[in-house]
C-alpha positions as MATLAB code, in Angstrom:
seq = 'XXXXXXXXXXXXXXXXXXXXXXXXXXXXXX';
ca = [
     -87.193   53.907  121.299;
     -87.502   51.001  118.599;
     -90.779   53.221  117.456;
     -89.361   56.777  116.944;
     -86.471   55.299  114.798;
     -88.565   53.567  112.853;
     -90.556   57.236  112.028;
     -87.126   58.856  111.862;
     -86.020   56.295  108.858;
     -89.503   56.524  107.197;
     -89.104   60.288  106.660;
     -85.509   60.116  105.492;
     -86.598   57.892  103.467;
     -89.305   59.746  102.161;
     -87.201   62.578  101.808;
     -84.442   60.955   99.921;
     -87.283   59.621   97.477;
     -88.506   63.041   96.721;
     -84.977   64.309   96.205;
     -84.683   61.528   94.144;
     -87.884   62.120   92.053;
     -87.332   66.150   91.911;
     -83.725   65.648   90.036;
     -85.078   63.022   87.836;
     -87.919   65.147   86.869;
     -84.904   68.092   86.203;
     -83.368   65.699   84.065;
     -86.062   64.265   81.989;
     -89.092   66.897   81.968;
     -92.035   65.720   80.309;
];
């Protein structure tokens, strides 16, 4: 159990970061 929450927080967290980087990237384009 301890194992498949640990994957389930590892890809929200990786999806949060990616939402993250996608509306700073909308913000500030290069």
């Amino acid at each position: 159990m301890k194992v498949g929450k640990c994957m389930l927080l590892l890809i929200c967290c990786q999806h949060v970061t990616r939402t993250v980087n996608n509306k700073i990237s909308h913000h500030f384009p290069k």
